[in-house]
C-alpha positions, 0 to 999 in steps of 0.5 A: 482554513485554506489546507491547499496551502498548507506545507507537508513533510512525508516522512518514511524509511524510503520504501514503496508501501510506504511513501503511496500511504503518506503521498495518498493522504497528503496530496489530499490536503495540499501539493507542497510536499516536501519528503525525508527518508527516516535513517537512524544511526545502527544500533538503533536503526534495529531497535523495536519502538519505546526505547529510542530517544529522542535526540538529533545524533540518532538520525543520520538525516538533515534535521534542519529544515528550509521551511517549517511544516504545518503538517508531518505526516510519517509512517512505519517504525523509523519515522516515529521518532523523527516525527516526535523529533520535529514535533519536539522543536515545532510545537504548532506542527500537526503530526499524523501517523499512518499505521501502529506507531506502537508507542504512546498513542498521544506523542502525535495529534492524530493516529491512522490505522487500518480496521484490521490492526484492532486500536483504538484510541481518542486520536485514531481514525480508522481506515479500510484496507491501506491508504495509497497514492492512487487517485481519479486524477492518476487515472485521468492520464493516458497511459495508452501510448506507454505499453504494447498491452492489450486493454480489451479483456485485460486480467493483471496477475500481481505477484508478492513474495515472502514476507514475516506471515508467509511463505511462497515457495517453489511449490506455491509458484507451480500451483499458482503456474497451473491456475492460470494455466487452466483459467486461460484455457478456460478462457482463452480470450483473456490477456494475461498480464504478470506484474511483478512487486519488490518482494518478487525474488529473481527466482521466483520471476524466472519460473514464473517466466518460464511456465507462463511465457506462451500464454501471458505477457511478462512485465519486463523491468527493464521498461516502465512498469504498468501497473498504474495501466494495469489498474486503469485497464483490467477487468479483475485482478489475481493478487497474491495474499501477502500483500495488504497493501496491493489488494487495497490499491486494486481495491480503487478500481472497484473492478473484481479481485480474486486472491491467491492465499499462501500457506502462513508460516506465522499465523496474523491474526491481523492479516486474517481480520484484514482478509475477513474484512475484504472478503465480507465487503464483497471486494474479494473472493479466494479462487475456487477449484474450479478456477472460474472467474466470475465477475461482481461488483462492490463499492469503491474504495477511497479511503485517502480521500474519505480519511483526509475529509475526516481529518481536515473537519477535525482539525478545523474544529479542534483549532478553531 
C-alpha cells in the first residue's frame, strides 16, 4: 500500500495545538492534505460530546468535498462529529482521532491518546506527551538569516497563560521574573530569549517586558516568530506547566527541559500523570531553588513518527 499517495483530510476548530497534532501525523503518511476548520452551528457549537447529531445542518462548513479522502484524521471535541459525519457518506474512509473523542470509541477506525489520558481500547494506540508537526526536515531549514537571535548559549523562556487547571497571575509572573533574574546573574553568558504563546495576555507580556527587557531578548510580534529557531538552536528550555503541548514539542529537541509549575486552580489528575511521566523519563526537571541549570541528556521524542509506522503496519494488515 503506497501511503505517500494517499489524500488526507485534517480536521480541527482551527486552533494551533491542535492543527501541529493532525499535521505532524499526516505529513507522516503522504503530503496531499487538504484541511476544514470544524464550525457547528450554536447552540451546538457549545454542546459536550454524545448528543449532537449527526446531520449536515449542524455544520456551517462546505460538507461537499472535490475529492474523496482515503484518510481523515480530526482532533479535539468539534471535528468528532464531522468526522463521523464524513465516515457516514464515505464508508471505505479510515478515520483517526487524535485525543479523548469522549464518544463510543468505535465511531472511528482508530483512537490516538496520550499515556496520560489513561484509555484504553481495541483501536487506541498511545502515545507520549502530543503529536506535533516538527520534524528532522523543519529543522534541516535555515532559520539563520530570519532572527537577530544569538544561536551560541541559546536558553528559550516559553511562557503559557491560564488555562481550565491553572492559574498564572500577577504573582506568578513576578517569581517567574525573579528566577531568571538570579539564573542570568548566575550565569551571565547565557542568551535569554522570551517566547510568547496565544494564551500569553497582554498583560502578562507587557510585565514579563518590563522585568526582563535589560537581560533577555523579548519576542517581538509584530516579526516572525522564532520558535521553530528557538527549538533548532537552544541549549535547554524553561517551559511554563500549562501547556502539555509545548513541553512535548521541546521534547523533539532532546535538549533539557526545565518546567515552571503553576499553582492549579483545579487539580488534573491527567496533567499530574502527564508530568510524572516526563519527569520519570528524565526529559524534565522542575526548577530547583537553587535556580541552576544543569544540563542531562534523554532519549529523543518522536512520537508522529513512531505512531504513524504503528498505524500504517495496522492498516496494512487489517485490509489486506
Amino acid at each position: 500500500m503506497n501511503f505517500s499517495k494517499k489524500n488526507i483530510l485534517v480536521l480541527t476548530d482551527g486552533s494551533q495545538g491542535m492543527k501541529s497534532q493532525v499535521l505532524g501525523l499526516a505529513k507522516e503518511f503522504s503530503s496531499n492534505i487538504s484541511s476544514i476548520e470544524t464550525k457547528l452551528l450554536f447552540p451546538w457549537s457549545k454542546i459536550q460530546p454524545g448528543i449532537i447529531p449527526f446531520f449536515s445542518w449542524v455544520f456551517l462548513n462546505k460538507l461537499k468535498l472535490d475529492i474523496i479522502p482515503d484518510i481523515i484524521i480530526s482532533c479535539g471535541r468539534k471535528s468528532t462529529y464531522l468526522s463521523i459525519y464524513f465516515k457516514k457518506r464515505y464508508s471505505k474512509t479510515i478515520t483517526i482521532h487524535i485525543q479523548n473523542p469522549k464518544i463510543n470509541f468505535k465511531k472511528f477506525n482508530y483512537i490516538i491518546a496520550p499515556q496520560h489520558d489513561n484509555i484504553e481500547g481495541e483501536n487506541v494506540l498511545t502515545s507520549v506527551g502530543a503529536l506535533h508537526k516538527f520534524s528532522k526536515n523543519i529543522f534541516k531549514k535555515n532559520f539563520d538569516e530570519d532572527f537577530d537571535i544569538p544561536k551560541k548559549n541559546l536558553v528559550s523562556i516559553v511562557i503559557g497563560g491560564s488555562n481550565h487547571h491553572y492559574n498564572f497571575s500577577i504573582k506568578e509572573i513576578n517569581q517567574l521574573c525573579l528566577k531568571i533574574t538570579i539564573i542570568k546573574k548566575l550565569n551571565p553568558k547565557f542568551n535569554i530569549l522570551i517566547l510568547f504563546s496565544r494564551r500569553t495576555s497582554d498583560d502578562m507580556k507587557f510585565l514579563l517586558s518590563k522585568n526582563l527587557k535589560n537581560i533577555s531578548i523579548i519576542q517581538n510580534e509584530k516579526h516572525k516568530n522564532p520558535y521553530s529557531f528557538a527549538l533548532k538552536y537552544s541549549d535547554l528550555f524553561i517551559v511554563t506547566s500549562d501547556s502539555t503541548s509545548m513541553i512535548s514539542e521541546c521534547a523533539f529537541t532532546g535538549k533539557p527541559i526545565y518546567v515552571f509549575h503553576l499553582p492549579f486552580k483545579r487539580k488534573s489528575k491527567r496533567i499530574e500523570n502527564f508530568h510524572k511521566q516526563f519527569e520519570e523519563l528524565n526529559i524534565t526537571k522542575k526548577i530547583s531553588n537553587k535556580n541552576d541549570l544543569i544540563p542531562w541528556i534523554y532519549k529523543t521524542l518522536n512520537e508522529s513518527e513512531r505512531i504513524a509506522s504503528i498505524l500504517r503496519k495496522r492498516i496494512i494488515k487489517e485490509n489486506s
